[in-house]
C-alpha positions in Angstrom: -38.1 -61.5 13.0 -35.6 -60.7 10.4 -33.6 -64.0 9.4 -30.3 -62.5 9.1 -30.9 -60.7 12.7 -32.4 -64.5 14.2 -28.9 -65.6 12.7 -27.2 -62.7 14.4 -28.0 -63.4 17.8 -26.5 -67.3 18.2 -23.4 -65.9 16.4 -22.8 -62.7 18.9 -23.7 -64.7 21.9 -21.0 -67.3 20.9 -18.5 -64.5 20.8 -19.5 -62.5 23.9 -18.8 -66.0 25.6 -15.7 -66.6 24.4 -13.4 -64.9 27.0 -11.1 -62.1 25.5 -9.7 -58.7 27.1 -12.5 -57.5 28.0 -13.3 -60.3 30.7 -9.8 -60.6 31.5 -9.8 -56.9 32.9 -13.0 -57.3 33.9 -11.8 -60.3 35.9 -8.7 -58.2 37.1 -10.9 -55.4 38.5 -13.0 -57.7 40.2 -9.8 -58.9 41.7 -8.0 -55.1 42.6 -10.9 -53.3 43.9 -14.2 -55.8 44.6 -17.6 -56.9 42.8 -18.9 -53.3 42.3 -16.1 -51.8 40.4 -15.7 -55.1 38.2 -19.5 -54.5 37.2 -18.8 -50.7 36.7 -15.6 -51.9 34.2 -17.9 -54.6 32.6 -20.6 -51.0 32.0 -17.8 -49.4 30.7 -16.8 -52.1 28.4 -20.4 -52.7 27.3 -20.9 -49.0 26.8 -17.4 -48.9 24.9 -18.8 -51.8 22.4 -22.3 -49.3 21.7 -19.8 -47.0 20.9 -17.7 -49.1 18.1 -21.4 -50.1 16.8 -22.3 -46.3 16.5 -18.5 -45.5 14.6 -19.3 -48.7 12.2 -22.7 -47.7 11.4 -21.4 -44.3 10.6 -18.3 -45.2 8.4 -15.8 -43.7 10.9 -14.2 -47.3 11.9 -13.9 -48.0 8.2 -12.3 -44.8 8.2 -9.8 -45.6 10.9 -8.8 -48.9 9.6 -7.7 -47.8 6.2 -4.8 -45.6 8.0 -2.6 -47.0 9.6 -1.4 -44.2 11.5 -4.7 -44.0 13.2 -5.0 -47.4 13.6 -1.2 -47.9 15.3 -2.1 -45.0 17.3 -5.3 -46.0 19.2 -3.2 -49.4 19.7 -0.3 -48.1 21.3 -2.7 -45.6 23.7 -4.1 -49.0 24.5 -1.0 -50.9 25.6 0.7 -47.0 27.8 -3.2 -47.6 29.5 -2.1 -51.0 30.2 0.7 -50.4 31.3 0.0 -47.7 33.8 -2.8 -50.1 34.8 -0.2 -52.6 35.9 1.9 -49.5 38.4 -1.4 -48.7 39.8 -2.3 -52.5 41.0 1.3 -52.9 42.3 1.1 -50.0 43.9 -2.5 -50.2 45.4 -3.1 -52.2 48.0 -6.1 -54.6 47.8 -9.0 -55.7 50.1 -10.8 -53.4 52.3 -9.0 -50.2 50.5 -9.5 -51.4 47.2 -13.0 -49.6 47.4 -11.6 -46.1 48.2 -8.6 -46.9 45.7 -10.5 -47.8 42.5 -13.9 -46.4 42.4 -16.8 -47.3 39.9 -16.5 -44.3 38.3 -12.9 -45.0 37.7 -13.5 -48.4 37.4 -16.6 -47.3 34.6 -13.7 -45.4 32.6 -11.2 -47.9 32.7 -13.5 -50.5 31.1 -14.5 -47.7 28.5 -11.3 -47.1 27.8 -9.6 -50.8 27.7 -12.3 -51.2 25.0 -12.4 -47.8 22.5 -8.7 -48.6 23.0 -8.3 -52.3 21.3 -8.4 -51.5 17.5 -9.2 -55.6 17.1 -12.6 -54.2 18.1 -12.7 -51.6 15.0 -12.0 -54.6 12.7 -14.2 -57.2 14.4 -17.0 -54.4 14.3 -16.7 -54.0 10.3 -16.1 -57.6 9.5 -18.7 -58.9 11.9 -21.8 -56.9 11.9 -22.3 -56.2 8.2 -23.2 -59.5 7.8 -26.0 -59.0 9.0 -27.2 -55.6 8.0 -30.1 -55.7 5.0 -29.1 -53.1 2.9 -32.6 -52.8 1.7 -33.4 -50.8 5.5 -31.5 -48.1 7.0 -28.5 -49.5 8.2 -27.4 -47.3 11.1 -30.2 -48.1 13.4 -29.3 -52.1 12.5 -25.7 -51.4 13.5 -27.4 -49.8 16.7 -29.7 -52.8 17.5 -26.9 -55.2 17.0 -24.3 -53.0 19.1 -27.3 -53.1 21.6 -27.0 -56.5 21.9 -23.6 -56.9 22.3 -23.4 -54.8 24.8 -26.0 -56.0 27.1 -25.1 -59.8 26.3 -21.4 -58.5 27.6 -22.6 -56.9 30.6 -23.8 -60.1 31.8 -21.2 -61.9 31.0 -18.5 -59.7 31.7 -20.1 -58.5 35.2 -20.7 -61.8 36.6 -17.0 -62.6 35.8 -15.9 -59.5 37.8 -18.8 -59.7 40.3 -17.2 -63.5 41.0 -13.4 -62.6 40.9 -14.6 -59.5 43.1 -15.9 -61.7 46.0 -12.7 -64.0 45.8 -10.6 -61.3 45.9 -12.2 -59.8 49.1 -11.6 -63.1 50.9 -8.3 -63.3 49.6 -7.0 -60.2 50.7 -7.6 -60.4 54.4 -4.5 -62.0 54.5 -1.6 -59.5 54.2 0.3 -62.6 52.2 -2.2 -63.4 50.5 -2.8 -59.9 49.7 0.4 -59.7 48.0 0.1 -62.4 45.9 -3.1 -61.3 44.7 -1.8 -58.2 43.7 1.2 -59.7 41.8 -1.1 -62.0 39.8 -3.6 -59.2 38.9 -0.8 -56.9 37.8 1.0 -60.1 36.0 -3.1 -60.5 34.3 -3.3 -57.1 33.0 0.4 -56.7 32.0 -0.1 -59.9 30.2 -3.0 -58.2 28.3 -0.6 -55.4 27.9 2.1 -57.7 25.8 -0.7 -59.6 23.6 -2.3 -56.0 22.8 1.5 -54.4 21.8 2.4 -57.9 20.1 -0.5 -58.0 17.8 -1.0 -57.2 14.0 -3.8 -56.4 11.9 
């Protein structure tokens, strides 16, 4: 094996463990709507982090980081998504609904989108991977391998999060009370991810 890839792999597990957005609304669809949306968002998410690979490996994310404009733009489009996040979960009751009310389709675009929106992504993506790229290869299918990885280590780690929170939530809601409260806290979860998203700077 190639040592700067054997170095890769302890390095991008350590990250893909250490919780971030991602899990945290991965954990709040678990909660809303139930263990298989959660592990539809956590696809989505995973798919999402391919994706960023893919734009690094091509120059596009380098491309998006030197403007500003481009940069402030995908952020704000990720905090309105938040936001409208947080209406739907107040206004979507929980439980034995939450199935019909967030499906994994939904649930699969939602976790696509909380990631392509999070420009912290773009510039972990080009300050991360290159690291490890040999120059000496073609690069692009090293970005892939490594975006490969990330994506299926997040999976895991994401979906069991959401599968978890989904089955707590489930037993939670069959009270209308605690239904309610659930709710609130889920909405409070992803509006929270909403403020650290709009409050952040490159």
């Amino acid at each position: 094996m190639d040592p700067l890839l054997f170095a890769f792999f302890p390095a991008a597990l350590a990250l893909i463990l250490t919780p971030g957005p991602d899990m945290m609304f991965c954990l709040g669809q678990g909660l809303a709507a139930g263990p298989r949306p959660a592990l539809a968002a956590a696809f989505g998410v995973s798919v999402g982090a391919l994706l960023h690979a893919l734009a690094a490996g091509l120059g596009l994310a380098a491309l998006i980081a030197a403007w500003p404009a481009a940069f402030e733009a995908i952020r704000w489009l990720g905090v309105a998504f938040l936001v409208w996040v947080v209406w739907r979960t107040l206004n979507s009751p929980l439980g034995a609904k939450a199935g019909v009310a967030i499906r994994p389709a939904r649930a699969f675009r939602d976790g696509l989108i909380c990631n392509l929106t999070n420009p912290k992504v773009i510039l972990f993506m080009l300050a991360f991977l290159p690291q490890f790229v040999r120059l000496s290869a073609p690069v692009l299918p090293q970005f892939l391998l490594m975006g490969a990885f990330i994506a299926a280590g997040a999976m895991a780690v994401n979906g069991t999060v959401g599968a978890f929170a989904g089955g707590l939530g489930r037993r939670m809601a069959a009270s209308p009370t605690l239904e309610r409260g659930l709710r609130y806290a889920t909405a409070t979860l992803f509006g929270a991810l909403a403020v650290r998203l709009a409050l952040e700077r490159r």
